[in-house]
RODO-2510 file (C-alpha; in nm, 4 decimals, decimal comma):
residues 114
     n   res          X          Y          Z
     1     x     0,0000     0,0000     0,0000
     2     x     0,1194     0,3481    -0,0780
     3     x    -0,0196     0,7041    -0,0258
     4     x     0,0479     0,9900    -0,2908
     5     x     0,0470     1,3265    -0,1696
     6     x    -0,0125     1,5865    -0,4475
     7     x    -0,0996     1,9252    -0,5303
     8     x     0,0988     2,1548    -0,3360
     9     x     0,2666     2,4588    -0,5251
    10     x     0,3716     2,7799    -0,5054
    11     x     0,0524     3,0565    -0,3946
    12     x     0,0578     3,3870    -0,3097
    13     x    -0,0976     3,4756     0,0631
    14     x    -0,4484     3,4925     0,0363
    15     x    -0,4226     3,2183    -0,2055
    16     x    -0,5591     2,8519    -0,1753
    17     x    -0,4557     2,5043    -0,2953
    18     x    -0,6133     2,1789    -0,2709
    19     x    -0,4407     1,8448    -0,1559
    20     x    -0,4825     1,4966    -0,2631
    21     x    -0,3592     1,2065    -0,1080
    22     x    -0,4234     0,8567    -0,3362
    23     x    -0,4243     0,5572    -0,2029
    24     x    -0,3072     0,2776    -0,4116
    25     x    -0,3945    -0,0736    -0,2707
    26     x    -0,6522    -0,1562    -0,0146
    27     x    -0,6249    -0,0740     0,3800
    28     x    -0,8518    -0,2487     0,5918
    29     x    -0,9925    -0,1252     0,8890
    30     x    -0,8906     0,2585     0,8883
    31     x    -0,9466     0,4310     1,1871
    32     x    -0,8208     0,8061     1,1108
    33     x    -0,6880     0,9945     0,8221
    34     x    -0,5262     1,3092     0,9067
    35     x    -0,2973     1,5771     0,7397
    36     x     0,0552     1,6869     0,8991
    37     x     0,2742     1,9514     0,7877
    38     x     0,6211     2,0081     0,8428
    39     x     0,7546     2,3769     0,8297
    40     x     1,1360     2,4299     0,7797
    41     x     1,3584     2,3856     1,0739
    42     x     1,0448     2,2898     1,2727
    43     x     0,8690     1,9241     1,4281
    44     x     0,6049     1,7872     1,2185
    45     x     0,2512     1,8926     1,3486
    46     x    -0,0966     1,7678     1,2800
    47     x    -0,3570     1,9671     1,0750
    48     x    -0,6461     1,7966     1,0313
    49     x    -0,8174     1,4259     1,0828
    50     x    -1,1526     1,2471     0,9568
    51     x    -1,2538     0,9543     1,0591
    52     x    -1,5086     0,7122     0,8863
    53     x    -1,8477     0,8435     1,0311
    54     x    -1,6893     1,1603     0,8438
    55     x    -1,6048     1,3448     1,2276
    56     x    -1,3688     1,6094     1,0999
    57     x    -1,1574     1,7926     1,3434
    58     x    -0,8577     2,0869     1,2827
    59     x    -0,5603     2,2458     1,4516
    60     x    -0,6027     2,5823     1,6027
    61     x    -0,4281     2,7561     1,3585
    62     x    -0,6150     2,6404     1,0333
    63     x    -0,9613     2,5923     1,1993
    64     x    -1,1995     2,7961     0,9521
    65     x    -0,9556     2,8043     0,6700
    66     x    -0,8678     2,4242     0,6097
    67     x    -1,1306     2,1770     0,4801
    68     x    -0,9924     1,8026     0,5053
    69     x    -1,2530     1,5390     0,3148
    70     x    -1,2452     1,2157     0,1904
    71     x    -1,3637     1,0325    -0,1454
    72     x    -1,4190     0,6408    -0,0806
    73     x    -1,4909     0,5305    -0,4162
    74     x    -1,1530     0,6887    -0,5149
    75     x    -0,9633     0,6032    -0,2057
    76     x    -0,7903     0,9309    -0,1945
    77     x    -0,8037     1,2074     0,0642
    78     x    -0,7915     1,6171     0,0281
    79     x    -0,7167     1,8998     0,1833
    80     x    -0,8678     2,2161     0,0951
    81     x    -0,6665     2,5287     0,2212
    82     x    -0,7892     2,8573     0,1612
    83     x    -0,7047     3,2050     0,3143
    84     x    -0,3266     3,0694     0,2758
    85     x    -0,0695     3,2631     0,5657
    86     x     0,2948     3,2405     0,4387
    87     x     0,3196     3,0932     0,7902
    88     x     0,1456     2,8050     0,6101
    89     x     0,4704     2,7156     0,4396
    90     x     0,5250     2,3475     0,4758
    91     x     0,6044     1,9743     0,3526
    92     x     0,2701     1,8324     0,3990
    93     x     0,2301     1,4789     0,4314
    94     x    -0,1138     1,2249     0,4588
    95     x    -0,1171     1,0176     0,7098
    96     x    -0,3411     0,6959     0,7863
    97     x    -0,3597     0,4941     1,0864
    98     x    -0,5246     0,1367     1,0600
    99     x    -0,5718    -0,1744     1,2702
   100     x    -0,2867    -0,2884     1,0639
   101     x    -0,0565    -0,0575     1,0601
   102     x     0,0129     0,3459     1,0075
   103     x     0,0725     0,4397     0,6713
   104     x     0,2417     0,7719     0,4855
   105     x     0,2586     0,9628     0,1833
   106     x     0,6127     1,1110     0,0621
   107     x     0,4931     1,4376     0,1271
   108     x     0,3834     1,7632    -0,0846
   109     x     0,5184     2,1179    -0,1015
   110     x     0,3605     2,4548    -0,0134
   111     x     0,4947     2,7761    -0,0192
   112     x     0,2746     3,1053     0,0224
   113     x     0,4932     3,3795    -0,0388
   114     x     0,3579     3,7110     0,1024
***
């Protein structure tokens, strides 16, 4: 199983992007997918998680800007980030956690430039 992160870019502030994260193979029994993101010379921190019953929850600091949603049929994950903050410049990765393992994508670029 692998997870491809895609769609970051370069935006200006104000800006917004959307994030997909395929999943290619089958993972049974998912309990959470959520978003990281990990700024430059910073610890990787969550963004955002849904769950199956489609329970969506956000960090603080992209609650009301950040949409995080999920398409089954495709398998495949998104992020939608509007209202972009340079301080939104990050590697973002997808993450999924299972009751067979924790899975991650390779990660996806964003840089808001202000």
């Amino acid at each position: 199983v692998q997870l491809q992160a895609s769609g970051g870019g370069l935006v200006q502030a104000g800006g917004s992007l959307k994030l997909s994260c395929a999943t290619s193979g089958r993972i049974i029994g998912i309990k959470v997918m959520r978003w990281y993101r990990q700024a430059p010379g910073k610890e990787r921190e969550w963004v955002a998680s849904i769950i199956p019953n489609g329970i969506v929850s956000y960090a603080d600091s992209v609650k009301g800007r950040f949409s995080i949603s999920r398409d089954s049929a495709k398998k495949t994950v998104y992020l939608q980030m509007n209202t972009l903050e340079p301080e939104d410049t990050a590697v973002y990765y997808c993450n999924i956690d299972s009751a067979y393992g924790t899975y991650w994508g390779q990660g996806t670029l964003v840089t808001v430039s202000s």
